[in-house]
N, C-alpha and C positions, 0 to 999 in steps of 0.2 A: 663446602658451600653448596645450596640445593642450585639445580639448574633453573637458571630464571625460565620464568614463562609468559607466554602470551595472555588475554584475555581469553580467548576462546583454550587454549589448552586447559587452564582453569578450571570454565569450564566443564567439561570432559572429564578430566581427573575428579572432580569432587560431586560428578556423576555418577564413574562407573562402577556399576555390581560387578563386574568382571568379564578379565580377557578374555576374547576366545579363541583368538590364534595369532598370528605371525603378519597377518595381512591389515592391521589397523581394525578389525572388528571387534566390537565391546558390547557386553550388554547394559545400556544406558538408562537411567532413573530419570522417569519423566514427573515435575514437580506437578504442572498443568493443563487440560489439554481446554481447547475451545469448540465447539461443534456447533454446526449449522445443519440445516434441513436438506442442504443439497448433497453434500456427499456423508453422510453417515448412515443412511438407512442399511445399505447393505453390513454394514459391521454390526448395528442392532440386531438384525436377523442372522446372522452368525453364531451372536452369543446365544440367542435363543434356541435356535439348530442344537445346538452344543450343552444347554441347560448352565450357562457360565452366569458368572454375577458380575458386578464392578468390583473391582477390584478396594477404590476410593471415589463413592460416588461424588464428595465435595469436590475433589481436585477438577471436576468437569461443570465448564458452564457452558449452557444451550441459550443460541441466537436467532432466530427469524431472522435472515438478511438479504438471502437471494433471491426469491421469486414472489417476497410479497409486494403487491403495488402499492406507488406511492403518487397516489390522489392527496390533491391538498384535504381533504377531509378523512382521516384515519378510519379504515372498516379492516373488520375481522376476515374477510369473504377473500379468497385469493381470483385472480383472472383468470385462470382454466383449471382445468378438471385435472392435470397431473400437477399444478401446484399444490392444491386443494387436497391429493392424494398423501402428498410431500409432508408439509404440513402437519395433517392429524395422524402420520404414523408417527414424528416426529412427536409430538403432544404426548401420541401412547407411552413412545420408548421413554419419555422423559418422568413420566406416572409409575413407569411398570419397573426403574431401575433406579428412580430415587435421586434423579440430575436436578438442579435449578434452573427453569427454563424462561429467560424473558421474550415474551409471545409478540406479536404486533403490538399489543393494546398498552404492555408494559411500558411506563412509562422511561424505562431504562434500556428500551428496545432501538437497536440501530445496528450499523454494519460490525462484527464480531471486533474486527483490529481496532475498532473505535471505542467502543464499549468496554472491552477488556482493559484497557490504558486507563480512562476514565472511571472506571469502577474499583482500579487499586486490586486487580484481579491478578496483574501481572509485575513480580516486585522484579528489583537486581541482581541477582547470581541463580535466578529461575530458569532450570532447561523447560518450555513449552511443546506441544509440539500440536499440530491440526491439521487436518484436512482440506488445508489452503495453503497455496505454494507463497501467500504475501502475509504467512506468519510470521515474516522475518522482521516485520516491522516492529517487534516486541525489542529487538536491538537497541533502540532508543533507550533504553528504558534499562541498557546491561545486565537482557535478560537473554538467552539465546532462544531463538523460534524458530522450526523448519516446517516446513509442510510434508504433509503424508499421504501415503495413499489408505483405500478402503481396508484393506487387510491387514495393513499396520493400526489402522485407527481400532479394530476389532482386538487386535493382538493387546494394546496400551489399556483400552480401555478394560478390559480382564487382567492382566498383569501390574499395570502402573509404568512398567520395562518395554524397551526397545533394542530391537539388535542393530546396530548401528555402528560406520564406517568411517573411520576419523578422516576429516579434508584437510584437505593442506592450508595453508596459512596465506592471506595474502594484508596489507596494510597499506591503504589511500590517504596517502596525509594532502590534505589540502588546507594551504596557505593562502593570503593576499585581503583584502578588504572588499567585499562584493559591491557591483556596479548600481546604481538605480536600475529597478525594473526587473534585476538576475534576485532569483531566489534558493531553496533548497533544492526545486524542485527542476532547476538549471545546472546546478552542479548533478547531481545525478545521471540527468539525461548526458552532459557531456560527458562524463564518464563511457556508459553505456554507449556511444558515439566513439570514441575513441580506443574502449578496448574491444568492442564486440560485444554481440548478442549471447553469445557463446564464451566471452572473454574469462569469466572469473569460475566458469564449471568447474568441479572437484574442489573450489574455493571456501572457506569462510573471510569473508570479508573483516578487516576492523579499521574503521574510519577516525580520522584525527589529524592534529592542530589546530592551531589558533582559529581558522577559518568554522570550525566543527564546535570549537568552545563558546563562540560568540552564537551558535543558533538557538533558539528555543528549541522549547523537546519536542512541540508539533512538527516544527520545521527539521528537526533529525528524525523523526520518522518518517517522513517523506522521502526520505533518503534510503533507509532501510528496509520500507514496503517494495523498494524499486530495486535494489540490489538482484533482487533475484530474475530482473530482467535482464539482466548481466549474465545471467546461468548460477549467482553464488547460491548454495543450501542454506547460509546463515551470513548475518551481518553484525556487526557491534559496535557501539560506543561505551566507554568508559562513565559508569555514571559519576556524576557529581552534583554540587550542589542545586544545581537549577531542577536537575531530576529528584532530588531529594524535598523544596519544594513543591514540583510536579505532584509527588505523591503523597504527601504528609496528610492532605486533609482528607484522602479519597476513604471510600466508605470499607475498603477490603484494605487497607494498607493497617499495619501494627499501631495501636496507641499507646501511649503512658510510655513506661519502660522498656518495652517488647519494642517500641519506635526506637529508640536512644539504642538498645542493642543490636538492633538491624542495623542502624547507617553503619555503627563502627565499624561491621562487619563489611558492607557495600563498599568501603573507603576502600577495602584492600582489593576492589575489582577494576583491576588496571594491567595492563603489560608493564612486566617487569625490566627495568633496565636492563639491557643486554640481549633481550629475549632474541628470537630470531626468525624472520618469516621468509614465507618459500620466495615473495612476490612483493617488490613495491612500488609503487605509484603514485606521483606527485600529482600536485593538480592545483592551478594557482587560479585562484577563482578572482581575483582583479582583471584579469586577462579574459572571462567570460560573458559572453551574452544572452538573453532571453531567447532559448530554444525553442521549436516548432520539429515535429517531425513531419515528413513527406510522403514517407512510403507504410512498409505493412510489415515493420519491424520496430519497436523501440530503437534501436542505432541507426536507422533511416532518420538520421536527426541532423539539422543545420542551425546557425543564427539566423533568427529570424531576416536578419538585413541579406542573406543569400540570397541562391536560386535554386533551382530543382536541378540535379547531377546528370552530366549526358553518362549514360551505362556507356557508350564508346568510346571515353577513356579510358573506361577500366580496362588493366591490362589480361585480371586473370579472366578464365571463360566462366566458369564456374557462378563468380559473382556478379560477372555481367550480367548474363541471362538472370538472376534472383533480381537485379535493380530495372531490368526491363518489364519482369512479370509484375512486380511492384509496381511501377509506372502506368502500365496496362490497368492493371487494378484501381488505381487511386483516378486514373484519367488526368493524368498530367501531362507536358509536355518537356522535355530536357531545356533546361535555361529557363525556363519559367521562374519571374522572379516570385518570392514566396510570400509575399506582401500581396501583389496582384490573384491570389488562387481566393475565392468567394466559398462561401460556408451557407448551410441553410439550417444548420444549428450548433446550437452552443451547450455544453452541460457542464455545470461544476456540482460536483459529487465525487462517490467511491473512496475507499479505503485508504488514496495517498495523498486525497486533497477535497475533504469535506471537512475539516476539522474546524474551530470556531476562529481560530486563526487568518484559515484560508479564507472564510467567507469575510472576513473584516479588511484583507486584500481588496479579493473582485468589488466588494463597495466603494471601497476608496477611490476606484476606477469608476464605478457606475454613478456614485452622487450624481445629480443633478441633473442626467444625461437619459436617452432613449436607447433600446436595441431598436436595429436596422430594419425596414418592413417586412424584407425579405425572411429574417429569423425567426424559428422559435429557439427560446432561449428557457433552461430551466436549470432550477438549483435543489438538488436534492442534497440536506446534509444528513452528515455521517451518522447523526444518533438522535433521537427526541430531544436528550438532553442538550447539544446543541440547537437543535430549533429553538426551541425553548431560550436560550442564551440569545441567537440571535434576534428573538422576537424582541425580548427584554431590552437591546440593546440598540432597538431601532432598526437595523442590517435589513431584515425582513421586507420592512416598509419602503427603505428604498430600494431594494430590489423589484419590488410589487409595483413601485411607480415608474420606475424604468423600461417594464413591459415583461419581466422574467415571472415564469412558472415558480411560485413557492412550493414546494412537495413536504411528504413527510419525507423520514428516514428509509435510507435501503439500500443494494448493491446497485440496483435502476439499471440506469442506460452501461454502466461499466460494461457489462457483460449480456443486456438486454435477454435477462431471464424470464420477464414478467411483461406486463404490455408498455413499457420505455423502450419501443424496437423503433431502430430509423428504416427505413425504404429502400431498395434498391437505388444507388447514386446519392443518396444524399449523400450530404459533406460536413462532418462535424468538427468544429474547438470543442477538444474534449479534457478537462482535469483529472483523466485515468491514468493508468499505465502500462495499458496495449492498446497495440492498432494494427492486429492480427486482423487477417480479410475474415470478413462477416461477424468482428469482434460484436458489433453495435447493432446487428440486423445484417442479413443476409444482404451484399453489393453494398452496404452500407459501407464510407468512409470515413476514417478517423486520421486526426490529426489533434498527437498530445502536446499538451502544454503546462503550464501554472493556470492556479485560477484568474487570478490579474491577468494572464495574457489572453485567456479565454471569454475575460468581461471584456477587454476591448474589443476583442472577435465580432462580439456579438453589437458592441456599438455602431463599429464600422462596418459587418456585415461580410469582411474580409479577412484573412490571417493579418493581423497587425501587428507593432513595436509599440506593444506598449507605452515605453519611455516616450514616446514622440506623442501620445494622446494625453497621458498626465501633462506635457511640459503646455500642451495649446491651454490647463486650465485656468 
């Protein structure tokens, strides 16, 4: 009998060109890769250096997503002069190597992980790999994705191969019925809270039960864009049938026949009974609440119904001193209850919670209602093509009446590469997934959330419990 296997061994084995030694290294067949404007230049000029070709220039699609602004009215024009540099070298390499490039104006243009899903770019037993470490969100989708660096993107893009180090196995089954108010975007974070920021390194993650079968496939990629806040290199889910809807109509997915031979095949992308991982991890999500973090770490994370943590508890020094400089950072106080801390902005956007999904949340919350005077309050979604859906679908307009910035698409305030920078001290509800010091602007602070927890933010002008502002409607 063959030895069972996991998901991610899978796979690995039906990747690799071959061993190369004793230590877990392989050299690995990458199916697709994704690029943007911000880290790919140097591996363009590599190849060039080098006089190298693409190896497969379809297997690559080019995004606009980090540093062009997004003014409610779409222009071609970047906000400075090194994005504007970014940009048209990016244009060049995409002309001069034969890539498909959706530019700002495209009307298919938005943040890569959002696009790639939505365009059917990214199928089931696909190894990807990219130049962004929340490639992992391709999991969803039972495809494997990790992020890379400049050298490797250079090396992939001339070869198609990567030399690459198998991680150990870890498996987060979560059970139970989720609460009002708790999302994907709650189990995640507890997670990340519970094992550490550093918890699942040298890991690939694979996520399941019942609690994981019942999400939509937006709501488990929110889960797998985040894993690697965790430390994991990759994350997965078992496709089935919702993914398989997911993608049947998209424009890159198989038709006719070539559809009917893919799922069969996708059926068989599952851990095999018996299998066996390094790591397991329960997590019963009836028992969770609508998260908020405090400090300047993803697992600086509480229920919103807490307080902020006195560091002189902790017993070891080490992490004391990290949850004081946090504190120092954020300008909080130890026992500060997390409800009581005030915000002067709100942003739902970014790669783990712009999707058309999330924005049909924060509405649900916003109908009817104002943000606070003290806010600004804005919503960048993940791709045109969601704008677009939520215009269609009204979301837009009540956002627009409530007092929120409608924006185009882009990576925005996530990463504040473009002119979406907060101030020194401001205080954000942010729908990303860091809240690293001057993630958002330099002194700027963050605090992540859901988008629902984020529209109440912004109502109340406060870190709020959701649950408690839907029950007043």
């Amino acid at each position: 009998m063959p030895r069972p296997l996991t998901l991610y061994e899978k796979h690995i084995e039906s990747h690799t060109v071959c061993k190369l030694d004793d230590q877990g290294h392989v050299l690995l067949y990458i199916d697709r890769q994704v690029a943007n404007e911000y880290t790919s230049p140097q591996a363009f000029s590599g190849l060039r250096e080098a006089g190298r070709i693409l190896w497969r220039p379809s297997s690559v699609l080019c995004v606009v997503d980090h540093v062009n602004p997004t003014t409610p009215e779409r222009v071609a024009a970047m906000p400075d002069a090194g994005g504007a540099l970014q940009v048209s070298y990016f244009e060049r390499n995409c002309r001069d190597f034969g890539i498909e490039l959706f530019d700002v104006l495209d009307k298919r243009q938005g943040i890569e992980h959002v696009v790639a899903p939505e365009q059917g770019f990214i199928l089931p037993g696909m190894v990807v790999a990219a130049g962004d470490s929340h490639t992992t969100t391709y999991g969803a989708l039972g495809a494997f994705g990790f992020g890379i660096g400049t050298s490797e993107i250079e090396h992939l893009l001339a070869t198609q191969t990567l030399v690459y180090k198998r991680l150990r196995s870890m498996r987060v089954t979560v059970s139970g019925e989720m609460g009002p108010g708790v999302t994907s975007k709650d189990i995640i974070m507890a997670l990340i809270q519970r094992i550490g920021a550093s918890g699942a390194t040298g890991y690939a993650i694979e996520f399941a039960g019942p609690t994981i079968d019942a999400l939509s496939v937006e709501a488990r990629m929110t889960i797998c864009n985040m894993a690697v806040e965790a430390g994991a290199r990759g994350a997965f889910m078992a496709p089935d049938e919702k993914v398989y809807a997911y993608l049947k109509d998209k424009p890159r997915a198989p038709k006719g026949a070539l559809w009917n031979q893919a799922v069969e095949k996708w059926q068989e992308l599952h851990t095999d009974p018996g299998a066996r991982f390094d790591k397991e991890v329960q997590l019963d999500a009836s028992a969770l609440a609508p998260m908020v973090t405090w400090g300047t770490s993803p697992d600086h994370a509480a229920r919103i119904g807490e307080r902020v943590p006195d560091p002189e508890l902790e017993s070891d020094l080490i992490r004391r001193q990290d949850l004081q400089r946090a504190l120092r950072y954020m300008g909080l106080e130890p026992g500060t209850r997390l409800v009581d801390i005030p915000i002067s902005h709100a942003f739902i956007g970014s790669c783990t919670n712009a999707r058309i999904e999330d924005l049909r949340d924060a509405a649900r919350v916003v109908r009817g209602r104002k943000v606070a005077p003290n806010v600004r309050a804005m919503i960048v979604p993940g791709s045109t093509q969601v704008r677009d859906q939520a215009e269609a679908e009204g979301l837009a307009q009540i956002f627009k009446d409530a007092g929120f910035e409608w924006r185009q698409s882009g990576c925005s305030m996530c990463l504040a590469m473009n002119d979406d920078v907060l101030s020194p001290g401001d205080r954000c509800a942010s729908s990303t997934n860091r809240n690293f010091e001057g993630r958002q602007g330099a002194g700027a602070r963050t605090h992540l959330m859901s988008p629902a927890m984020v529209a109440a933010a912004a109502i109340s002008g406060h870190l709020s419990d959701v649950r408690t502002l839907t029950r007043e409607t």
